[in-house]
Structure formats: structure tokens, C-alpha cells
C-alpha positions as CSV (number, residue, x, y, z in Angstrom):
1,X,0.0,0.0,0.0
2,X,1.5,3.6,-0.8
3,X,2.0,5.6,1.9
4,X,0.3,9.0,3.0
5,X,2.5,11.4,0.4
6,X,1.3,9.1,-2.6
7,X,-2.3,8.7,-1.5
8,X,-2.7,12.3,-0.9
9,X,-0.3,13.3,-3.9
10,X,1.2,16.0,-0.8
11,X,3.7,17.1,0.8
12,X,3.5,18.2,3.7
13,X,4.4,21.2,6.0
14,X,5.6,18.9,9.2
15,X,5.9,15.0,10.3
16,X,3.5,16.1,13.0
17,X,1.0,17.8,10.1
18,X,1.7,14.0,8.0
19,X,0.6,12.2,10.9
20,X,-2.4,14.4,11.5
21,X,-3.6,13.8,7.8
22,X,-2.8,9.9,8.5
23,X,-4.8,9.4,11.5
24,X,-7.3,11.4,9.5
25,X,-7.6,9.3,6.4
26,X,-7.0,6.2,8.1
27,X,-10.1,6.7,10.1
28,X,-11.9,7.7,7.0
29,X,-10.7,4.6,5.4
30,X,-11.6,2.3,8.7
31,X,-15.3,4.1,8.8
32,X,-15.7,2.8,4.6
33,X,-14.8,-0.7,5.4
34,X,-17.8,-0.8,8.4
35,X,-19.8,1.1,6.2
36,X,-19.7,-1.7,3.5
37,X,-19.0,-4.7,6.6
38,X,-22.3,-3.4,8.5
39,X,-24.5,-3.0,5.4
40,X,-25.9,-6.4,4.9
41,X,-27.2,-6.4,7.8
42,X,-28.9,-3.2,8.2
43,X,-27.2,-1.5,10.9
44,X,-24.6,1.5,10.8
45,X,-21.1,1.2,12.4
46,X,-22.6,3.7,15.3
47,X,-25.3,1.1,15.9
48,X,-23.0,-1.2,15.7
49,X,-20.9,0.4,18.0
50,X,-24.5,0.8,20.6
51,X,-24.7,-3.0,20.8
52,X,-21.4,-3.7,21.3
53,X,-21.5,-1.4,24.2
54,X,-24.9,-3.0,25.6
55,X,-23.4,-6.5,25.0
56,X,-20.5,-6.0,27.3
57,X,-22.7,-3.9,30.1
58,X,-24.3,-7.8,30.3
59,X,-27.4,-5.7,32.0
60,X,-29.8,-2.7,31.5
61,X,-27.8,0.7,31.4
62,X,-28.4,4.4,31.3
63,X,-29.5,5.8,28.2
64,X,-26.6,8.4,28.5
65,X,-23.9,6.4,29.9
66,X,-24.3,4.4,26.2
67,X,-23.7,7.7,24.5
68,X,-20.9,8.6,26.5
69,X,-18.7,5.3,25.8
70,X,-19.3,5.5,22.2
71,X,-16.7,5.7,19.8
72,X,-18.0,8.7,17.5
73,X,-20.2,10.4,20.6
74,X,-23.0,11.4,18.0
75,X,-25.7,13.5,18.9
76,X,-28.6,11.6,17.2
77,X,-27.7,8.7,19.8
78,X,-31.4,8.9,21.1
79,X,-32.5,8.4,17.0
80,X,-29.8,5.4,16.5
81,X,-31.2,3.5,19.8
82,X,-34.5,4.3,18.7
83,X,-34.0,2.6,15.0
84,X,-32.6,-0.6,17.2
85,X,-35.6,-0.6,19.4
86,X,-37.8,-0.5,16.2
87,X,-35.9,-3.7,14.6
88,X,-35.7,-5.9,18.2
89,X,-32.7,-5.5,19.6
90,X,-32.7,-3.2,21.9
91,X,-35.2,-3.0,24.9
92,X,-35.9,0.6,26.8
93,X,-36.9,0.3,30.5
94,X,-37.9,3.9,32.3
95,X,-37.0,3.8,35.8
96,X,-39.6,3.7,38.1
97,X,-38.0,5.6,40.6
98,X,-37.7,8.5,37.8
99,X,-39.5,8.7,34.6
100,X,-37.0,10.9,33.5
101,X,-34.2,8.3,33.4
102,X,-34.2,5.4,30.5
103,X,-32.8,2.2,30.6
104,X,-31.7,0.1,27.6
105,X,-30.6,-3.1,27.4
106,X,-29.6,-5.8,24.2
107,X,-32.2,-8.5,23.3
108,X,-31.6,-12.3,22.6
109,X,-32.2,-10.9,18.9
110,X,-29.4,-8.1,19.2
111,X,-27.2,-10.9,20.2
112,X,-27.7,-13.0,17.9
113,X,-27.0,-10.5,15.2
114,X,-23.5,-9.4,17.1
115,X,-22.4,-13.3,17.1
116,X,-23.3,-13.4,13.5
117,X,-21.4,-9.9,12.8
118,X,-18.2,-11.6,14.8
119,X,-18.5,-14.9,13.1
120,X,-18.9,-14.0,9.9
121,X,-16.4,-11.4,9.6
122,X,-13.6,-13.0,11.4
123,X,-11.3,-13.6,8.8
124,X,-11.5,-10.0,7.8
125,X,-10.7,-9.0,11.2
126,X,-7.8,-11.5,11.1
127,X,-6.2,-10.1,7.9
128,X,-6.9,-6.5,9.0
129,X,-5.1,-6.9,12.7
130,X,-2.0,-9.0,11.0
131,X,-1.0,-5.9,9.4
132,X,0.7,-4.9,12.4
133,X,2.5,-6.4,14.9
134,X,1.6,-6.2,18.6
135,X,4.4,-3.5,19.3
136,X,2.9,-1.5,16.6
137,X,-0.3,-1.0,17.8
138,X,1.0,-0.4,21.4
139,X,3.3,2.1,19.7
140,X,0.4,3.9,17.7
141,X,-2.0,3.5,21.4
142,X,0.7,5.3,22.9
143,X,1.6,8.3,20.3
144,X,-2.7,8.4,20.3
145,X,-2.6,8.5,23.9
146,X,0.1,10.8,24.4
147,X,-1.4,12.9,21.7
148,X,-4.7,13.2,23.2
149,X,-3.0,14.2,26.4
């Protein structure tokens, strides 16, 4: 694969400015392959990334404590929940302590979906994550982490 310079045809001002375009149009090429991975089965990487985060809560969670562990903290997180509710697989609970406060939890049919997501794009996965070694990736968690600071 050619680097950032020949996909961008660019040069750039600064190594820092490089890898600020990098992380930039890696994610952009990450968020195509979900795009195109999520499609057949009618969900959106955010929703995706909504039932991941209720699958590992193994229990009923805020409404708002799902939006603030997502990945791209959208603010149509109310509308993306809502579109899972309206296909099964998500369940909303109100409290009954206070109405103002929702609950939401995965279904048996959200799960099902998730282990047929995993299963069936394993391989994908697989020939995605061999592309680095594991001191890459904990070299690119720490620059990300240090950059974020």
C-alpha cells in the first residue's frame, strides 16, 4: 500500500501535520470498510458500536452512559437506539423511581446479530489486525494516547 504522500499526492508542511492527515484518512478509510461490513445487515457502524456497548454492560444501562462510551459520541444517539428498538434488539426500560431516566438493554435478537457480525467477519478481522505487529499498535495507542493528552 503507498504511503500517506502518494495517497494524498502531498507534501507536507511537518511530520506532525503528515501524521495528523494519516490518523485522519485512516479513520476515514476504517469508517468505509464498516460502512460496506455493517451494510448487509442493516445497521450503521454507530449502531454497531450501541450493541457492542450494551453486549458488554451484560445488564440494563443508562440511556446516557451508552452515549458517552461510544466511539464517535453522536448526537442523534437517542435516534440510532430508537431505529434498534424499532428492529428488536434493543429493549428501553424507564425507571420507576424517575421517569426521566431510560434504561436500555440488548435482546436475545441483538445478540444473535452481534455473534453473526463476529462470526462471519472474522477472517476480515484477522487479515486486517495482522497488518501490524503487537508492538505497533501499542506504539500507535501510545503516540494516540500521548497525543490526546
Amino acid at each position: 500500500m503507498p504511503g500517506i504522500d502518494q495517497e494524498l499526492q502531498s507534501r507536507f508542511t511537518s511530520e506532525q501535520q503528515k501524521a495528523l492527515l494519516n490518523v485522519l484518512f485512516t479513520a476515514n478509510w476504517l469508517r468505509s470498510h464498516q460502512v460496506s461490513r455493517f451494510k448487509p445487515y442493516g445497521i450503521s457502524a454507530q449502531q454497531y458500536n450501541i450493541l457492542r456497548i450494551l453486549r458488554g454492560a451484560k445488564d440494563r444501562m443508562r440511556a446516557q452512559s451508552v452515549k458517552e462510551r461510544m466511539i464517535d459520541r453522536a448526537p442523534n444517539a437517542t435516534r440510532l437506539t430508537d431505529k434498534l428498538i424499532d428492529k428488536g434488539l434493543v429493549a428501553r426500560e424507564r425507571c420507576d423511581e424517575d421517569r426521566r431516566v431510560i434504561y436500555v438493554r440488548i435482546t436475545p435478537k441483538g445478540l444473535s446479530l452481534l455473534d453473526r457480525i463476529d462470526s462471519d467477519n472474522k477472517d476480515a478481522y484477522t487479515a486486517l489486525f495482522e497488518r501490524l505487529t503487537v508492538s505497533d499498535a501499542k506504539a500507535i495507542n501510545a503516540a494516540l494516547d500521548r497525543w490526546r493528552g
